[in-house]
ChimeraX commands (.cxc) that place a marker at each C-alpha (Angstrom):
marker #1 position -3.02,-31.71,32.86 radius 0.5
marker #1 position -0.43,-32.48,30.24 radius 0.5
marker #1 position 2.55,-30.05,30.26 radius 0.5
marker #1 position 2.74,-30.97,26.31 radius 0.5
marker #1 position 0.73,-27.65,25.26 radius 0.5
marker #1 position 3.03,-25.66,27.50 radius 0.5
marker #1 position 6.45,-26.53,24.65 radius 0.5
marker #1 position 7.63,-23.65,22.68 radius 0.5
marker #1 position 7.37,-24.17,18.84 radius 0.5
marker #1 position 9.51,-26.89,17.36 radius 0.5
marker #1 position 11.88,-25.26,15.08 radius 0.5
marker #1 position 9.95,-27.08,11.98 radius 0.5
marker #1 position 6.88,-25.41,12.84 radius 0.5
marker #1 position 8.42,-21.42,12.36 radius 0.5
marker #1 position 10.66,-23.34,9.09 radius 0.5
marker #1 position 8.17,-24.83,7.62 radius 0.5
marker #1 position 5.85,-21.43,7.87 radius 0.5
marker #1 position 9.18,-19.64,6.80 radius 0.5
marker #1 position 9.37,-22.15,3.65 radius 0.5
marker #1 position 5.50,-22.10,2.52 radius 0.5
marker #1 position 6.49,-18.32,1.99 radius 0.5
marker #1 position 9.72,-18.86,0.02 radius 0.5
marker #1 position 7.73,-21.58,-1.86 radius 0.5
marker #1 position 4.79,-18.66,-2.87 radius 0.5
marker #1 position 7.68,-16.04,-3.98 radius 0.5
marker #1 position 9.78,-18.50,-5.69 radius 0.5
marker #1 position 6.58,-19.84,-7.48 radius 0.5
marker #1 position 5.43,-16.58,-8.55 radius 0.5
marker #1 position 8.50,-15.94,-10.05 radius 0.5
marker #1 position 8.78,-19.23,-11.66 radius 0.5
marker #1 position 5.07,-18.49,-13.61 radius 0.5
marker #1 position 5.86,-14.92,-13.96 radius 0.5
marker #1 position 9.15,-16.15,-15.46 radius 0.5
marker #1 position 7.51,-18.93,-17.79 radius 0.5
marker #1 position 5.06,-16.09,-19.11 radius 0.5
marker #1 position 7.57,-13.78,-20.30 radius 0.5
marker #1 position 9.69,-16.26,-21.72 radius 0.5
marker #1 position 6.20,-17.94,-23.66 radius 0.5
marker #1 position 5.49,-14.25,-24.62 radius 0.5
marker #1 position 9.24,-13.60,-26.17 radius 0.5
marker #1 position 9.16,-17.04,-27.93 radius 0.5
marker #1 position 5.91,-15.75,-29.71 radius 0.5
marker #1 position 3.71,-17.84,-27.99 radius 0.5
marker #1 position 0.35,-17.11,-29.84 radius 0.5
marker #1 position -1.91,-17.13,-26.95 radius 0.5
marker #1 position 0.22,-15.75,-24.70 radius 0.5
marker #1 position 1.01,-12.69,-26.92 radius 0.5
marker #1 position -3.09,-12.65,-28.46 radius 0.5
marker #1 position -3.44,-11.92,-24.07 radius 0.5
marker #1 position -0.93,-8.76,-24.09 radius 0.5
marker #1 position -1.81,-7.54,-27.40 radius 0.5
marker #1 position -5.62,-7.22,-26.25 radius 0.5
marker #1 position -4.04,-5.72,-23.11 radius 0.5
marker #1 position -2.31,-3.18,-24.86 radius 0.5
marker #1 position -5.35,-2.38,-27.11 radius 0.5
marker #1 position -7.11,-1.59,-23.82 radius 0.5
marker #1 position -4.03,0.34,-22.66 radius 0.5
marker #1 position -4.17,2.58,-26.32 radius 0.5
marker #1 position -7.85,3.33,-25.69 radius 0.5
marker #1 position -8.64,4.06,-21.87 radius 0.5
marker #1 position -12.30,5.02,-20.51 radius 0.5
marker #1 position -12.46,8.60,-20.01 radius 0.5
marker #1 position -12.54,8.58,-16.28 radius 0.5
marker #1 position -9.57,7.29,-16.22 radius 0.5
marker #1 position -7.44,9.61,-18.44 radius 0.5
marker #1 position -4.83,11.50,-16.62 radius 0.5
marker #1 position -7.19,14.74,-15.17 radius 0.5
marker #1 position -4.28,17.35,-17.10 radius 0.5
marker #1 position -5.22,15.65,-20.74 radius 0.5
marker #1 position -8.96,15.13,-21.13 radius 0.5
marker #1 position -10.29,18.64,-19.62 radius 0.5
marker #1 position -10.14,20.41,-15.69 radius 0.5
marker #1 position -13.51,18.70,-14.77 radius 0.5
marker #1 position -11.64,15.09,-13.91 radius 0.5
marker #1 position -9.45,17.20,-11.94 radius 0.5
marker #1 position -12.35,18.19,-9.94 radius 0.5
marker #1 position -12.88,15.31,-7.69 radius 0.5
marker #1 position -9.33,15.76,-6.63 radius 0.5
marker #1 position -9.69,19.01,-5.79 radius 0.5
marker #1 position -12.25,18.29,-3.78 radius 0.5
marker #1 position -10.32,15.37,-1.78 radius 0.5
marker #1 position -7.94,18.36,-1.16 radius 0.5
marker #1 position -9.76,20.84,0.44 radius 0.5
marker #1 position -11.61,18.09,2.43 radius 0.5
marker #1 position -8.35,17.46,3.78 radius 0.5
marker #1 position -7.67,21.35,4.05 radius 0.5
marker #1 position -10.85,21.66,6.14 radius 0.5
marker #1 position -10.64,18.84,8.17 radius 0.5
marker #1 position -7.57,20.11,9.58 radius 0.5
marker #1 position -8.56,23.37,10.33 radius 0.5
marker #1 position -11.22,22.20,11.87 radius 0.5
marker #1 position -8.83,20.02,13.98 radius 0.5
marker #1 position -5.60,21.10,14.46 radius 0.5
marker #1 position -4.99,18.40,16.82 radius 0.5
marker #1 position -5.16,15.59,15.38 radius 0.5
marker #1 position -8.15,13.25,16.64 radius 0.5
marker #1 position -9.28,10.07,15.83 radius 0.5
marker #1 position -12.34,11.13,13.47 radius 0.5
marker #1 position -10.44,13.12,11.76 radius 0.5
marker #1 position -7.31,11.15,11.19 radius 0.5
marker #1 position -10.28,8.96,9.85 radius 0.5
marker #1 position -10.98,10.95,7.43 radius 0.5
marker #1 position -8.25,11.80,6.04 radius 0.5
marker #1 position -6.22,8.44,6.06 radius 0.5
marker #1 position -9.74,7.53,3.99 radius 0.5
marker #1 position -8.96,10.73,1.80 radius 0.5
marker #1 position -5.48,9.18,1.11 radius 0.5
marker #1 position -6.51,5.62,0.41 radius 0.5
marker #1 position -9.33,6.70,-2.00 radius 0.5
marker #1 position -6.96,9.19,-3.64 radius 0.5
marker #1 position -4.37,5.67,-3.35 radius 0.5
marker #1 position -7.24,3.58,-5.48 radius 0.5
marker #1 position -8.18,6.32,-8.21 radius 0.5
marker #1 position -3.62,6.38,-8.88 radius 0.5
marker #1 position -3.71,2.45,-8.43 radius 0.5
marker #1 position -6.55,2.09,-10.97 radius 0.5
marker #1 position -5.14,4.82,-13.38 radius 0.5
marker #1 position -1.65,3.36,-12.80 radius 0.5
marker #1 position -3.03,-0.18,-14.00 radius 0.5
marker #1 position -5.33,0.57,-16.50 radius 0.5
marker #1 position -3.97,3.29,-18.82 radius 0.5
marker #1 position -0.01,3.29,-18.20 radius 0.5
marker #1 position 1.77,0.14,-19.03 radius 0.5
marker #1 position 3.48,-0.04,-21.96 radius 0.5
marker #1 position 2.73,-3.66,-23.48 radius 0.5
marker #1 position 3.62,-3.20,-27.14 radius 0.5
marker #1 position 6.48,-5.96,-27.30 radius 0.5
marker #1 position 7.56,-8.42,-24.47 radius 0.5
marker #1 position 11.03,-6.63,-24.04 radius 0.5
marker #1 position 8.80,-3.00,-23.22 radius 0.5
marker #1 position 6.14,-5.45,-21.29 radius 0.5
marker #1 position 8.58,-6.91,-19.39 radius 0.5
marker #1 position 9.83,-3.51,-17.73 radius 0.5
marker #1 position 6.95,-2.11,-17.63 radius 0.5
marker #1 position 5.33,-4.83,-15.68 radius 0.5
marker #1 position 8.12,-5.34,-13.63 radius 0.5
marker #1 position 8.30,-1.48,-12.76 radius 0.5
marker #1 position 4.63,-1.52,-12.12 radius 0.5
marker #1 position 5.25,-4.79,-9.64 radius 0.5
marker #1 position 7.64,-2.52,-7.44 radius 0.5
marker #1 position 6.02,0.50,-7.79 radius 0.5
marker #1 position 3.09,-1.36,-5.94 radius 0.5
marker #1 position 4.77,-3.03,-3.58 radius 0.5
marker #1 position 6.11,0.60,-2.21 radius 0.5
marker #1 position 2.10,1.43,-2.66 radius 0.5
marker #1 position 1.08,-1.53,-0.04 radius 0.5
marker #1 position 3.89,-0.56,2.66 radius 0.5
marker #1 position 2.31,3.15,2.41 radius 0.5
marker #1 position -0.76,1.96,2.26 radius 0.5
marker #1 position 0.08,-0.52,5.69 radius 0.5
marker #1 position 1.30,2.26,7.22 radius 0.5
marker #1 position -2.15,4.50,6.71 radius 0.5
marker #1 position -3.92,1.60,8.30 radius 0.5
marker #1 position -1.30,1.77,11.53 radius 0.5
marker #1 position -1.88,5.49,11.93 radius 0.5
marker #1 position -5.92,4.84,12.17 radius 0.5
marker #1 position -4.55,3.43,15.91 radius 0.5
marker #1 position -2.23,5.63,17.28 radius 0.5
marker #1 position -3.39,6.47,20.93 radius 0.5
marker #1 position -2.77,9.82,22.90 radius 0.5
marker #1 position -0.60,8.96,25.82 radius 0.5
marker #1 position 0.06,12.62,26.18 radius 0.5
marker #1 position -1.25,12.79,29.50 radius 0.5
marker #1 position -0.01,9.47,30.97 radius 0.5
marker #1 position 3.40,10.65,29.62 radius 0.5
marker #1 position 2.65,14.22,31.64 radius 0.5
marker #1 position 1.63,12.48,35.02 radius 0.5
marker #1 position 4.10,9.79,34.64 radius 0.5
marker #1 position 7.33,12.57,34.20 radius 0.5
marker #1 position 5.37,14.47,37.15 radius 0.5
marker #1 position 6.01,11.95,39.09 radius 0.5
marker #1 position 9.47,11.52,38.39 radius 0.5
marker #1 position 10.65,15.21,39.03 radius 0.5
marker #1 position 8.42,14.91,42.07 radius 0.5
marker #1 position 10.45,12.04,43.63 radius 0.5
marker #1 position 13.34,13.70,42.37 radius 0.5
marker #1 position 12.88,16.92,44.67 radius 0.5
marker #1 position 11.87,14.86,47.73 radius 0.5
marker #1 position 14.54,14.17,50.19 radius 0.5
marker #1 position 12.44,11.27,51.57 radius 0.5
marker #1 position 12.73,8.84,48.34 radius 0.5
marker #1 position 16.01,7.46,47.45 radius 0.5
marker link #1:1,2 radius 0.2
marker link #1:2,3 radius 0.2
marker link #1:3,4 radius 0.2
marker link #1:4,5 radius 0.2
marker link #1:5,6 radius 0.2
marker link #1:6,7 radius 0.2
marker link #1:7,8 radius 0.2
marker link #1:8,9 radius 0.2
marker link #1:9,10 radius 0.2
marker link #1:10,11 radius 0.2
marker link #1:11,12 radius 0.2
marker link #1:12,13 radius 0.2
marker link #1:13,14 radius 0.2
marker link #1:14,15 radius 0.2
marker link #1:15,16 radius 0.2
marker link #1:16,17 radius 0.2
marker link #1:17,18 radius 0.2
marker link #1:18,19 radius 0.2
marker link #1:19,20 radius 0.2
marker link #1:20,21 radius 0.2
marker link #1:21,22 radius 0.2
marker link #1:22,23 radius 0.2
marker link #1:23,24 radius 0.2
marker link #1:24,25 radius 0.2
marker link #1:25,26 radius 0.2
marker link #1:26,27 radius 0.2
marker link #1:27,28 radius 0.2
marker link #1:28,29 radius 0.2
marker link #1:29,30 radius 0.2
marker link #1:30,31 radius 0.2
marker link #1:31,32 radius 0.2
marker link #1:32,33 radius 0.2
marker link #1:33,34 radius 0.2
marker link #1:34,35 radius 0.2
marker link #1:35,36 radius 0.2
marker link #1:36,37 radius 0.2
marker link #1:37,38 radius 0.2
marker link #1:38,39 radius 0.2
marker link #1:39,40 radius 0.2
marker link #1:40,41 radius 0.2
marker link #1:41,42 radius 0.2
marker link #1:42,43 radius 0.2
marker link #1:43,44 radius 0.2
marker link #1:44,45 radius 0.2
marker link #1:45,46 radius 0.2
marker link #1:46,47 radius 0.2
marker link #1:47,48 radius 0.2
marker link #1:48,49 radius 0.2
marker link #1:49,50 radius 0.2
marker link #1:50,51 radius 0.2
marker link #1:51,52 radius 0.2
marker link #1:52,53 radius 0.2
marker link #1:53,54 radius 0.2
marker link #1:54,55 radius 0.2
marker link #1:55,56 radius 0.2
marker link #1:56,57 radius 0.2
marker link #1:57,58 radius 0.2
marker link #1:58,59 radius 0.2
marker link #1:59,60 radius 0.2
marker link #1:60,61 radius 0.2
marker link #1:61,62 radius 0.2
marker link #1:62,63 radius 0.2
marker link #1:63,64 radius 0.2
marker link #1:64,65 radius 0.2
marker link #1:65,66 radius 0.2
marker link #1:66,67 radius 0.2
marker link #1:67,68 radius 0.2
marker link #1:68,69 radius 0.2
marker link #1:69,70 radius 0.2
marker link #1:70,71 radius 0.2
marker link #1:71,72 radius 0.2
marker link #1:72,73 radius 0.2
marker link #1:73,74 radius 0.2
marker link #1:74,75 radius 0.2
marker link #1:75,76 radius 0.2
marker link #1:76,77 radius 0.2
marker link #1:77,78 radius 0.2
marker link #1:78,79 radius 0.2
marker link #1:79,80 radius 0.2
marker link #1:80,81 radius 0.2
marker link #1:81,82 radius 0.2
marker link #1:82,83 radius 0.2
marker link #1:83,84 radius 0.2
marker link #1:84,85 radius 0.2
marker link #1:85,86 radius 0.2
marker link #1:86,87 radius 0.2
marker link #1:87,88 radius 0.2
marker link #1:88,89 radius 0.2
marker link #1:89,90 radius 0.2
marker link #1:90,91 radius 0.2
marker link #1:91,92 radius 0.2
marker link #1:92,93 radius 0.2
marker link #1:93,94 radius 0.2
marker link #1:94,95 radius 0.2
marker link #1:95,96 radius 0.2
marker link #1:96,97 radius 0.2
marker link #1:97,98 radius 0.2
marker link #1:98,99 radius 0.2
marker link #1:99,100 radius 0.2
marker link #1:100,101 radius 0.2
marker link #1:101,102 radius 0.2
marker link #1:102,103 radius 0.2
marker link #1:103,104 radius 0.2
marker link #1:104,105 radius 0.2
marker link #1:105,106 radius 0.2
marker link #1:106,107 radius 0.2
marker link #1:107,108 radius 0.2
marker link #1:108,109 radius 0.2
marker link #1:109,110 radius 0.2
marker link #1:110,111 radius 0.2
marker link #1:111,112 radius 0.2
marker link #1:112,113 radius 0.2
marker link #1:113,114 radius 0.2
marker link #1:114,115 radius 0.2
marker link #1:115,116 radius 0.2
marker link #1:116,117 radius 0.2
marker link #1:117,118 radius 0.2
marker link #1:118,119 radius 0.2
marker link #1:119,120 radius 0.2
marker link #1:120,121 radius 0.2
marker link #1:121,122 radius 0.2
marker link #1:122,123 radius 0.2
marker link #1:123,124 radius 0.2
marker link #1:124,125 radius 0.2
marker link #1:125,126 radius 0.2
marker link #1:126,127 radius 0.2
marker link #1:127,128 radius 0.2
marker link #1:128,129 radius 0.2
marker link #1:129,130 radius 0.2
marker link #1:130,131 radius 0.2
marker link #1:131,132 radius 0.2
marker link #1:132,133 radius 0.2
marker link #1:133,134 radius 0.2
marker link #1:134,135 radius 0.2
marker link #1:135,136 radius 0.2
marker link #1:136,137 radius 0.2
marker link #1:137,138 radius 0.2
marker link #1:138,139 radius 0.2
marker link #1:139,140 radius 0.2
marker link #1:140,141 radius 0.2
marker link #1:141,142 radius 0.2
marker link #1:142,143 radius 0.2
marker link #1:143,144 radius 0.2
marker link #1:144,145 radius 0.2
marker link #1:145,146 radius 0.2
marker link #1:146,147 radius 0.2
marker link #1:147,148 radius 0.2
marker link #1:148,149 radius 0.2
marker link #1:149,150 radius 0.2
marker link #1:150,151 radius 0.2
marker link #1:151,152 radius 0.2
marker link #1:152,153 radius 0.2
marker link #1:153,154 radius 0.2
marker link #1:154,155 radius 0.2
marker link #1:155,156 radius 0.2
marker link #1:156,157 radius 0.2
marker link #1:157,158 radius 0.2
marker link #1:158,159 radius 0.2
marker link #1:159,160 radius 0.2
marker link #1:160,161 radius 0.2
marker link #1:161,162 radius 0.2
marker link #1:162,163 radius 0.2
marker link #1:163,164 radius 0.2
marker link #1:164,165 radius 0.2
marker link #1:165,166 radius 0.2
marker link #1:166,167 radius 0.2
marker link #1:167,168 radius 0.2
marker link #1:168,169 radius 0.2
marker link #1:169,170 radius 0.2
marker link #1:170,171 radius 0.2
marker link #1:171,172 radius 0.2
marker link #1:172,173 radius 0.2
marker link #1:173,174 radius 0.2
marker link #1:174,175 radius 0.2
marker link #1:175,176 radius 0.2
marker link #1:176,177 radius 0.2
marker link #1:177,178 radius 0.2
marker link #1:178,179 radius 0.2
marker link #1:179,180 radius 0.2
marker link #1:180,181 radius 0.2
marker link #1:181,182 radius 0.2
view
């Protein structure tokens, strides 16, 4: 038996993993750069993309118009999501796994209807200096979404150690009364 698989990782392994990761970001940049620079030089294909973009932007399906501007019945789903939510926890107080379940999938669906809305009917692509921001504003405004989102996903595993926490400080003020135990 060869004690060769038994070697922590070289430090090029976890630097080379940390570089393929800088390489991805700084590449993204680089075309997201190279975009927006072909789309403020007037780039004809490049702006023919946004301005078909915005066109789509200008003139949104109805289900996705903001609920408050078309009429109260695209509200309705939401309200709906909402007093799902409402019932679920008065049905369970405490919160348990199926229904942290259900409402974490509540959340994410109510998550994909914003995303969707967010993408489809909000940017503001009329000119690359208005693109730009908006795109870029839209790029963060995501990445806060996913670390939400992540954190949704977590709270589907959260365990009750309620009562190993209960018989474990038992045990400790237990041993602390007895004159035996040191």
């Amino acid at each position: 038996m060869s004690v060769s698989h038994l070697k922590p990782k070289s430090r090029w392994t976890s630097s080379r993993q940390l570089q393929t990761a800088t390489l991805m970001l700084v590449g993204t940049l680089i075309i997201s750069g190279l975009v927006a620079a072909l789309w403020f030089a007037g780039e004809h294909r490049i702006s023919q993309i946004f301005e078909q973009f915005n066109k789509l932007q200008q003139n949104p399906p109805m289900w996705l118009e903001a609920p408050m501007v078309t009429g109260k019945y695209l509200l309705a789903p939401t309200i709906a999501l909402f007093i799902g939510v409402l019932a679920v926890m008065r049905v369970s107080p405490q919160p348990r796994t199926w229904s942290r379940r259900i409402v974490v999938s509540i959340l994410i669906i109510l998550t994909l209807r914003y995303v969707t809305w967010r993408s489809l009917s909000t940017l503001n692509l009329a000119n690359p200096l208005n693109g730009v921001f908006s795109l870029g504003l839209f790029v963060l405004e995501m990445l806060m979404l996913a670390s939400s989102t992540i954190q949704l996903f977590l709270m589907l595993n959260v365990k009750d150690r309620k009562r190993a926490a209960d018989i474990k400080s038992q045990a400790v003020i237990d041993s602390s009364f007895d004159p035996t135990v040191e």
